[in-house]
C-alpha positions in Angstrom: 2.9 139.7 162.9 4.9 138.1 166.0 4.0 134.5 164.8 6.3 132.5 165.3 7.6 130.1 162.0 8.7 126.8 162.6 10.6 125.4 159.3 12.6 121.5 159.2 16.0 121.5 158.7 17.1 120.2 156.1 21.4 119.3 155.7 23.2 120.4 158.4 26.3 122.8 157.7 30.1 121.8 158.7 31.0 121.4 162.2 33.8 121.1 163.7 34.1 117.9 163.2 34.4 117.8 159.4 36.8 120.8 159.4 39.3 118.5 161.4 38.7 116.1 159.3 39.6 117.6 156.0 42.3 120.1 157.4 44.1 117.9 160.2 44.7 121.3 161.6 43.8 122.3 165.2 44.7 125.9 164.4 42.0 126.0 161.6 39.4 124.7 163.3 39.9 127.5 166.0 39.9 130.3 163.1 36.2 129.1 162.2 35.1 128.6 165.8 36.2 132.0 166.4 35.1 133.1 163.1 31.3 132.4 164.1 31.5 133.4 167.9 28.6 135.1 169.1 26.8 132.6 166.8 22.8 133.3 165.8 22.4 136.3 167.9 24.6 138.3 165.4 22.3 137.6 162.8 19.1 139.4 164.2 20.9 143.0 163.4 22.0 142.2 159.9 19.3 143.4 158.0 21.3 143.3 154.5 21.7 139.2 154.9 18.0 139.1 155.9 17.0 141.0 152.8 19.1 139.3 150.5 18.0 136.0 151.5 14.6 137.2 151.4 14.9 138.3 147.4 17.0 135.0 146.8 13.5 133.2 147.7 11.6 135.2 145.5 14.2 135.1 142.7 14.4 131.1 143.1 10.9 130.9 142.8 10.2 133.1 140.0 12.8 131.3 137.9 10.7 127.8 138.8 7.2 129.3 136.9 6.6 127.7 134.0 9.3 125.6 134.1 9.4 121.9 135.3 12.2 121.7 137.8 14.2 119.2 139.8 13.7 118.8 144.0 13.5 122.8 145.7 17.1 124.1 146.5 17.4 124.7 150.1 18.8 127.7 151.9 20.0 129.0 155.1 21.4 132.1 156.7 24.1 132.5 159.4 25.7 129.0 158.8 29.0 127.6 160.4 30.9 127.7 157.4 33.8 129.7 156.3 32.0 131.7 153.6 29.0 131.9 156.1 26.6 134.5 155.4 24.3 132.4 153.0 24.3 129.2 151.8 22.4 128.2 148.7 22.5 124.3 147.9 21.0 122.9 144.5 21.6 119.2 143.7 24.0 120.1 141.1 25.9 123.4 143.0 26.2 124.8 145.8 27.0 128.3 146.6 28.2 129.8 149.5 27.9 134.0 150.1 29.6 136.6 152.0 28.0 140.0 152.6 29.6 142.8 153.0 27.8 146.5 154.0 30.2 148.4 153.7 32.6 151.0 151.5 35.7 149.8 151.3 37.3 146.0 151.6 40.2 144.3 150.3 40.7 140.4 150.0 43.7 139.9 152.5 42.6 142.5 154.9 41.0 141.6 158.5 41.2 139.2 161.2 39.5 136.6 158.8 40.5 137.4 154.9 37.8 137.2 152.3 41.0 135.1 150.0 41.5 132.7 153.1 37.8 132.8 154.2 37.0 131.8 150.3 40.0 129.2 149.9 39.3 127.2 153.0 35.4 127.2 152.1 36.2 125.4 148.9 38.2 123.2 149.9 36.2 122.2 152.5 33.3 121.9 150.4 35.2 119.7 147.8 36.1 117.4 150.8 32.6 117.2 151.4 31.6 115.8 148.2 29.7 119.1 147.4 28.6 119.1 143.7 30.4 122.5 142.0 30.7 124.7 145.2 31.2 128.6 144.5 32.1 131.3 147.0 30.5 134.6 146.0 31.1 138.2 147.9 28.1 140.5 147.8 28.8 144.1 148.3 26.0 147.3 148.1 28.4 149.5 145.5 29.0 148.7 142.0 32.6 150.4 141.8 33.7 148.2 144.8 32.1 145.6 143.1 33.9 146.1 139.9 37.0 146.7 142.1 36.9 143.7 144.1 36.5 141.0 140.6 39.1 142.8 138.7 41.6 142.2 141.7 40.6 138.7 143.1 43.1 136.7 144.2 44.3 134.2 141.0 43.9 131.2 143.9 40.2 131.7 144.1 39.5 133.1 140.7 38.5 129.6 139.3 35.3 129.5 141.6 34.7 133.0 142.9 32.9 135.8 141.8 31.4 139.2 142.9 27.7 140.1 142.9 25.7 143.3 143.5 22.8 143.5 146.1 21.7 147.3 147.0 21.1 148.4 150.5 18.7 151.0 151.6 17.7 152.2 155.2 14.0 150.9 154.0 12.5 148.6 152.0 10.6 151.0 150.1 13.3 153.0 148.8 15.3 149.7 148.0 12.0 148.6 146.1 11.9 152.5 144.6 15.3 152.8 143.5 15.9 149.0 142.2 13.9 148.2 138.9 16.3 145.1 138.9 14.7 143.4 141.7 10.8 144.0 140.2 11.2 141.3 138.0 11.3 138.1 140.3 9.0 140.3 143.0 6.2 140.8 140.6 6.2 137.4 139.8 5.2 136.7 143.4 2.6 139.5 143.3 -1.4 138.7 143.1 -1.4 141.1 139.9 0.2 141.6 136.8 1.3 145.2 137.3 2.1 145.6 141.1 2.3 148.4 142.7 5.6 149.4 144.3 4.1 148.8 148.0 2.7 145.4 146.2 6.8 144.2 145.5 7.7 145.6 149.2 4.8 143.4 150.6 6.4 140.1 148.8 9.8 141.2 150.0 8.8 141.8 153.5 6.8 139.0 153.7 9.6 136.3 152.6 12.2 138.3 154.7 10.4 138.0 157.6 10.1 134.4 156.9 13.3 133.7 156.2 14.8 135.6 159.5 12.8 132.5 161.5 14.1 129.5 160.6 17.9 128.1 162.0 19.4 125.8 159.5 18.8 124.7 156.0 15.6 124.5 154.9 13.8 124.0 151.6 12.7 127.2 149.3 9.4 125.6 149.2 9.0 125.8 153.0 9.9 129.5 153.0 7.5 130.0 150.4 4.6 128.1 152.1 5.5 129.8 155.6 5.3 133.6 154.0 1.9 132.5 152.7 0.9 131.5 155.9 2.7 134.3 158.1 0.3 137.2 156.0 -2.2 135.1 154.3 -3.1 135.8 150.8 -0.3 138.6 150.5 1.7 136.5 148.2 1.5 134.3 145.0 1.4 130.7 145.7 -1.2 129.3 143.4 0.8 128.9 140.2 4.2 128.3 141.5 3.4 124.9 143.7 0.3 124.0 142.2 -1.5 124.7 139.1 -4.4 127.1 138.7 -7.7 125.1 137.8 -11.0 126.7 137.6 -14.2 125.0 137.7 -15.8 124.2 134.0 -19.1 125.7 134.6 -17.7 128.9 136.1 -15.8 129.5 133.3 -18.4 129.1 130.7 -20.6 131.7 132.9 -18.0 134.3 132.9 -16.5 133.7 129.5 -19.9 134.6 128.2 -20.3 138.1 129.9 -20.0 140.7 128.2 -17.4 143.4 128.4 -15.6 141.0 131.3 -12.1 140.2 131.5 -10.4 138.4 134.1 -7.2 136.8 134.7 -5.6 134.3 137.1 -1.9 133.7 135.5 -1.2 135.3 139.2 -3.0 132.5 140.7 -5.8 135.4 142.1 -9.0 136.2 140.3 -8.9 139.8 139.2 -11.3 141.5 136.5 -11.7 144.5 134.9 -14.8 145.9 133.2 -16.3 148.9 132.3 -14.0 151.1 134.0 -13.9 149.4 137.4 -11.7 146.3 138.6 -10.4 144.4 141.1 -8.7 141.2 142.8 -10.5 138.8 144.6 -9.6 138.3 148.2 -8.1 135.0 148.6 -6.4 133.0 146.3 -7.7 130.4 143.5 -6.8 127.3 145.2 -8.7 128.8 148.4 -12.3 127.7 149.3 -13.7 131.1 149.9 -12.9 131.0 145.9 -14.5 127.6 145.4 -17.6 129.5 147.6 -17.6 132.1 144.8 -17.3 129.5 142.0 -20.4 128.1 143.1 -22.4 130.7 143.6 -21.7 132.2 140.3 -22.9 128.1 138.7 -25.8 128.7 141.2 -26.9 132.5 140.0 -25.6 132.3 136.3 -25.4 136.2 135.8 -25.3 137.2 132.2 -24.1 140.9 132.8 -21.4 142.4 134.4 -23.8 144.2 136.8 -25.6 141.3 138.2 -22.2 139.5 138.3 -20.6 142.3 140.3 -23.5 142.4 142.5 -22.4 138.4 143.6 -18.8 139.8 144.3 -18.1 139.5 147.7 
């Protein structure tokens, strides 16, 4: 559980550098550098941006099943930009988030305004050459959500919205009291019906990832470093690489009866006769292949001899 993740960066965000260079403005490069004082050490305590950025990796992925895509988008957390909470870069968009925890906010209120935080950000961006940047503020209420869009600043209105992400104390209750977020979570389940402690695994799991690396780094790379930091608690088979089974074991199993199985999940799991189950490690695994093989080897025509070869 304390192993360490070490993920490639992938762009680097603004520096101070850039900002001078599209603002010519001494004063505004100050306001950031003071913006993100205390730097990475701020982030460890802010479980709502480490649970958000966990569930944007499992909604990015889910929306990839099934569907030829372009390169991964890359993400990062705690970045040195004005809107600086979560970054979220695509090679036709790029989005920048805020998070907010809390009750109450207003747009021009603070040190650091959400409508001058948002303005700068976009401008910046645009100086940069990033394709179709947007600045979104994500609160845990839907009335200050509501709120918040209906009086948004006309300036920023053009590229700005507000988004919704719950907070709970736990990750159960947020995974209890949040049918919303089942959807892309269950697609990163081993089954096809997870249980609710199932969709807290696969949020935990790609939290926990995520709250390692520093810097922008590929979905992908999240995905692959969950796998690896509880192996064989999430769905990778499927996603990244298709599901093949071998020929012969197929023809075995497809002729026993009363057996059904499924690996859409990218797990083996069956269910016969009253009884089921998922196999322990994933299809593309070679404890699988193992199994594969010794069903070719056995050739069990009933369930019961074929459940007598399960490991």
């Amino acid at each position: 559980m304390n192993q360490s993740l070490q993920l490639p960066a992938v762009t680097p965000t603004s520096s101070s550098a850039s900002i001078l260079a599209c603002f010519q403005d001494d004063k505004i490069v100050r306001y950031a550098a003071n913006k993100h004082r205390g730097g990475s050490s701020g982030k460890k305590g802010s479980r709502y941006e480490d649970v958000f950025i966990g569930y944007k990796v499992a909604e990015i992925v889910a929306s990839r099943v099934g569907a030829p895509a372009d390169a991964w988008p890359s993400i990062a957390g705690q970045t040195e930009e004005f809107v600086d909470d979560a970054l979220i870069r695509r090679q036709d968009r790029v989005q920048y988030f805020q998070l907010k925890n809390v009750q109450s906010i207003t747009w021009t209120g603070g040190d650091h305004p959400l409508e001058t935080d948002f303005s700068l950000q976009y401008r910046l961006a645009c100086f940069q050459g990033h394709p179709s940047p947007t600045t979104t503020l994500v609160v845990p209420d839907l009335a200050l959500q509501a709120k918040l869009q209906a009086t948004m600043p006309a300036g920023i209105s053009g590229y700005s919205n507000v988004q919704f992400y719950p907070y709970t104390d736990t990750l159960n209750r947020l995974a209890l009291e949040n049918a919303s977020l089942h959807g892309a979570l269950g697609t990163l389940s081993r089954s096809r019906a997870p249980h609710i402690d199932e969709l807290v695994g696969v949020l935990w799991v790609l939290t926990a990832a995520g709250n390692n690396f520093t810097g922008e780094v590929s979905v992908e790379e999240v995905l692959h470093a969950a796998a690896r930091y509880i192996p064989n608690q999430l769905r990778t088979v499927g996603i990244t690489a298709p599901v093949v089974l071998r020929t012969a074991f197929v023809e075995i199993v497809d002729r026993i009866a009363g057996l059904k199985y499924d690996v859409s999940q990218g797990f083996f799991s069956w269910d016969a006769f009253g009884t089921s189950g998922i196999f322990d490690f994933d299809c593309a695994s070679s404890q699988f292949e193992d199994f594969q093989k010794l069903i070719e080897q056995e050739n069990p025509t009933t369930f019961e001899r074929f459940e007598e070869l399960l490991p």
